[in-house]
C-alpha positions as CSV (number, residue, x, y, z in Angstrom):
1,X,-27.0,-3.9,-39.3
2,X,-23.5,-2.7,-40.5
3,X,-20.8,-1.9,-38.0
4,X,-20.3,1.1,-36.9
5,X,-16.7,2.4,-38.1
6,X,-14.8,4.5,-35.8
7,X,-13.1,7.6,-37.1
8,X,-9.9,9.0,-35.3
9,X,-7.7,10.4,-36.5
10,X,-3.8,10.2,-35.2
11,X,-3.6,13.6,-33.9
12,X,-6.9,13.5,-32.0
13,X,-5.5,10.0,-30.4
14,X,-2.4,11.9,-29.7
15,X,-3.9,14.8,-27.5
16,X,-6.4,12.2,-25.5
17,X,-3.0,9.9,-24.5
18,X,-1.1,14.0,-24.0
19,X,-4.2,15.1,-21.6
20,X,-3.8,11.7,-20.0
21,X,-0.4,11.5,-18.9
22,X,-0.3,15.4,-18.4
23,X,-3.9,14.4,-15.6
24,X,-1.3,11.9,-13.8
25,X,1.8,14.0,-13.8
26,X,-0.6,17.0,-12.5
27,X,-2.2,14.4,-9.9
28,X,1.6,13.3,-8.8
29,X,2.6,17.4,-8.5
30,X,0.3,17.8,-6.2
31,X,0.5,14.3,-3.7
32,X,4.1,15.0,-3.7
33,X,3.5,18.6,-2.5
34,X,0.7,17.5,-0.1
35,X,3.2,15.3,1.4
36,X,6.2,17.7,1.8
37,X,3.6,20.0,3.5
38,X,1.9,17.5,5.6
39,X,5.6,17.1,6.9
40,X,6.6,20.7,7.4
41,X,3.0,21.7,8.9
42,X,1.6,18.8,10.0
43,X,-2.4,18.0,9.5
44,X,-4.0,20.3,11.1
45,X,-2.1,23.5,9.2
46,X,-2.0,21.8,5.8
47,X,-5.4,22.2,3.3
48,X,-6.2,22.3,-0.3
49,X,-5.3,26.0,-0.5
50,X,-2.4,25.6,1.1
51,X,-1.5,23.2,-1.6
52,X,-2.3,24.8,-4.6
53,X,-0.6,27.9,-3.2
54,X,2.5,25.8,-3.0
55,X,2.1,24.9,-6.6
56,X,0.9,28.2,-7.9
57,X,-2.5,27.3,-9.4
58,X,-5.8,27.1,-8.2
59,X,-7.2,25.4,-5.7
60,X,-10.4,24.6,-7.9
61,X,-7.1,22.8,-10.7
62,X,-6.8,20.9,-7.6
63,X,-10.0,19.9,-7.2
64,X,-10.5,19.1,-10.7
65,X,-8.5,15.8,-9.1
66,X,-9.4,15.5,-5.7
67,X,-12.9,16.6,-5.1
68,X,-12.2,17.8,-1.0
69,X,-9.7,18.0,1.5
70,X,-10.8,14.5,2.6
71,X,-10.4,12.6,-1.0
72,X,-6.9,14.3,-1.1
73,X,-5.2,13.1,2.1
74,X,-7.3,9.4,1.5
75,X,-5.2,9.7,-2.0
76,X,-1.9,10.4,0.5
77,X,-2.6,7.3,2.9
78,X,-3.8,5.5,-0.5
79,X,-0.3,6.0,-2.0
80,X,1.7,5.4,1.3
81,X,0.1,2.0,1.2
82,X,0.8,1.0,-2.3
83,X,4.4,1.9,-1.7
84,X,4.4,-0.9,0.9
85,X,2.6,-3.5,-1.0
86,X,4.9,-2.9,-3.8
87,X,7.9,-5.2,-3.1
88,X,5.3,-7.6,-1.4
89,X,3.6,-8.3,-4.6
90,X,6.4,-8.9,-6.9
91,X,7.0,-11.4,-3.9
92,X,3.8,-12.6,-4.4
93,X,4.5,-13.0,-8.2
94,X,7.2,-15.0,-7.9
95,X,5.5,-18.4,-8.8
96,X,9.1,-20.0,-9.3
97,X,10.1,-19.9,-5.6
98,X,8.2,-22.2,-3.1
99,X,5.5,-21.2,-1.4
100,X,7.6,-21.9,2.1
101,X,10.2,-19.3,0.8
102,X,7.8,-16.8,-0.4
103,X,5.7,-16.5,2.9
104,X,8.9,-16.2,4.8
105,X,10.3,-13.5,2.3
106,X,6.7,-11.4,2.7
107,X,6.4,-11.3,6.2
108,X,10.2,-10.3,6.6
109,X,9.6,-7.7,4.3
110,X,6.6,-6.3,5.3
111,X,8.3,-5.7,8.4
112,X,11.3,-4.4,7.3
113,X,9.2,-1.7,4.8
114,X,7.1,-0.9,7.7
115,X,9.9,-0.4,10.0
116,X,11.4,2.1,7.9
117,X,8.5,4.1,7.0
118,X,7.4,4.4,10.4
119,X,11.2,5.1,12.2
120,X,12.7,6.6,9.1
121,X,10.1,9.0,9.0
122,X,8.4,9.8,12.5
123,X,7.0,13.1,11.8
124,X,5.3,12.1,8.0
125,X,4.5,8.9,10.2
126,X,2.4,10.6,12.5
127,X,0.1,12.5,10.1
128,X,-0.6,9.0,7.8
129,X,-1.6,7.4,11.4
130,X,-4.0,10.2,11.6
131,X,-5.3,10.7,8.2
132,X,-5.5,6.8,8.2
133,X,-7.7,6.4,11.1
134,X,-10.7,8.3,9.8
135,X,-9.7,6.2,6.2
136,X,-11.3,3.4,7.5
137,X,-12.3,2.3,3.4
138,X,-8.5,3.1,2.8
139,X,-7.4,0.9,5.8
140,X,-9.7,-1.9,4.8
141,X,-8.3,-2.4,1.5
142,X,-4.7,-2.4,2.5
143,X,-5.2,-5.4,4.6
144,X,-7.8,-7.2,2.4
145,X,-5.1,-6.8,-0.5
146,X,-2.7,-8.3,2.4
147,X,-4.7,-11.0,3.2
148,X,-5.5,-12.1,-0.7
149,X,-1.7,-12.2,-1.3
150,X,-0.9,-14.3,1.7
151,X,-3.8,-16.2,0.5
152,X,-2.1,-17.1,-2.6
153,X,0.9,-17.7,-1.5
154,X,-0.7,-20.3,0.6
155,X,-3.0,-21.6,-2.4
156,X,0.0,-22.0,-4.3
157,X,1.7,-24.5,-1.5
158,X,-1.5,-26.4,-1.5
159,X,-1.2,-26.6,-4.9
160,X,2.0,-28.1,-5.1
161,X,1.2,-30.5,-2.4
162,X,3.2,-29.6,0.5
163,X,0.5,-27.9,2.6
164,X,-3.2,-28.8,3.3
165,X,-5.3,-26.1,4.5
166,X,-9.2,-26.1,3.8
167,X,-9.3,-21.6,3.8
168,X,-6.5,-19.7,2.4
169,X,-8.4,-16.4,3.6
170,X,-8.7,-17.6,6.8
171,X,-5.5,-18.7,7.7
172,X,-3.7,-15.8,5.6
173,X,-5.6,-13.6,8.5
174,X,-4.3,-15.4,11.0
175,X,-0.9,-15.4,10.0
176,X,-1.1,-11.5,9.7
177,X,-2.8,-11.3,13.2
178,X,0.2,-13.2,14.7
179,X,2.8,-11.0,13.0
180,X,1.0,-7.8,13.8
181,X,4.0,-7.1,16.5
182,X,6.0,-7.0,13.8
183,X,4.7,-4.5,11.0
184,X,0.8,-3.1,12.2
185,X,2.7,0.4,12.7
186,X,1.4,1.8,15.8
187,X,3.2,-1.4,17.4
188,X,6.4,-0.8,15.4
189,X,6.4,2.9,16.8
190,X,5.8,2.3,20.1
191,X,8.7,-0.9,19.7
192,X,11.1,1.8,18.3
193,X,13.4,-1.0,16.1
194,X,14.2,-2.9,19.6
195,X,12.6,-6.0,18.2
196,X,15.0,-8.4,16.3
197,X,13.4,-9.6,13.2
198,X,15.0,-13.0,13.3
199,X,11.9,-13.6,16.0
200,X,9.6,-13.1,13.1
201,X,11.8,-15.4,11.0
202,X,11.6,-18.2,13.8
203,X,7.5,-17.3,14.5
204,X,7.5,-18.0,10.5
205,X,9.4,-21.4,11.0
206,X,6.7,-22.2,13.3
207,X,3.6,-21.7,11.5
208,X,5.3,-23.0,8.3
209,X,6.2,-26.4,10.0
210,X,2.2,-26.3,11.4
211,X,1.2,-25.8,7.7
212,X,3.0,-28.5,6.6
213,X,1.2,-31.1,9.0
């Protein structure tokens, strides 16, 4: 059988990479303006009319990317979560530091990312706690993707011999389960920044000294 020989040409690769980036830039348009509306309106006053109005198009343009009102604010609480785990993965990356550092480093800064969403914010706050609590896939993910980088970070200090631990997963979820005081962010609301994050750092002393045993 001879091979099949692909014919493109430059131009035709040129408008597939064009409709591409122009998709994500019109995706982007309209989570940035479901966001400033969420925050002006609130939930129960903000809908996919609303938003295409905002943006002057269509609301079937906007459903060419989100197909219902539900998909579109899962895409919001979706994108609110990657911005947190964004700093926490490059700390994650980070295969250079030890893995005592790196856990310290990713709790702290969970917390510190947390606290300023949920304080800096209030009102935006309030609307991802409620389009996150029917988002129960959403949710799910965030912490499972938590959990798999704590993991690693804990595989990695096994690896280099200065922890034994027999499951990662397991004790990754317990770690985050004994921080939750610190960044789950109904209990940073109702705490209101009163809570000095050098605790966390000397809870993290703790259950890094128990690892090490």
């Amino acid at each position: 059988m001879r091979p099949i020989k692909w014919r493109c040409s430059t131009a035709s690769v040129e408008k597939a990479i064009s409709a591409l980036v122009n998709a994500d830039s019109t995706r982007e348009r309209i989570l940035d303006t479901t966001v400033e509306l969420l925050r002006r309106h609130g939930l129960g006053k903000t809908g996919v009319v609303d938003v295409a109005r905002a943006l002057d198009m269509s609301h079937s343009n906007v459903y060419k990317h989100f197909t219902s009102k539900s998909a579109l604010f899962d895409a919001v609480a979706e994108r609110w979560l990657a911005q947190v785990m964004a700093p926490l993965t490059k700390i994650t990356a980070d295969k250079k530091a030890p893995a005592a550092k790196r856990l310290k480093q990713w709790t702290r800064t969970l917390a510190e990312v947390k606290r300023k969403k949920v304080l800096g914010d209030p009102a935006l706050f309030e609307v991802y706690n409620s389009i996150t609590a029917d988002a129960h896939d959403v949710v799910a993910a965030h912490v499972a993707r938590m959990r798999d980088e704590v993991a690693e970070i804990l595989r990695d200090g096994v690896r280099s011999g200065a922890w034994k631990l027999r499951s990662p997963g397991a004790t990754a979820m317990l770690i985050l389960n004994a921080t939750a005081r610190f960044h789950h962010p109904a209990m940073v609301g109702l705490d209101e920044g009163r809570t000095d994050l050098a605790e966390l750092d000397a809870l993290m002393d703790v259950v890094i000294a128990g690892l090490s045993n």
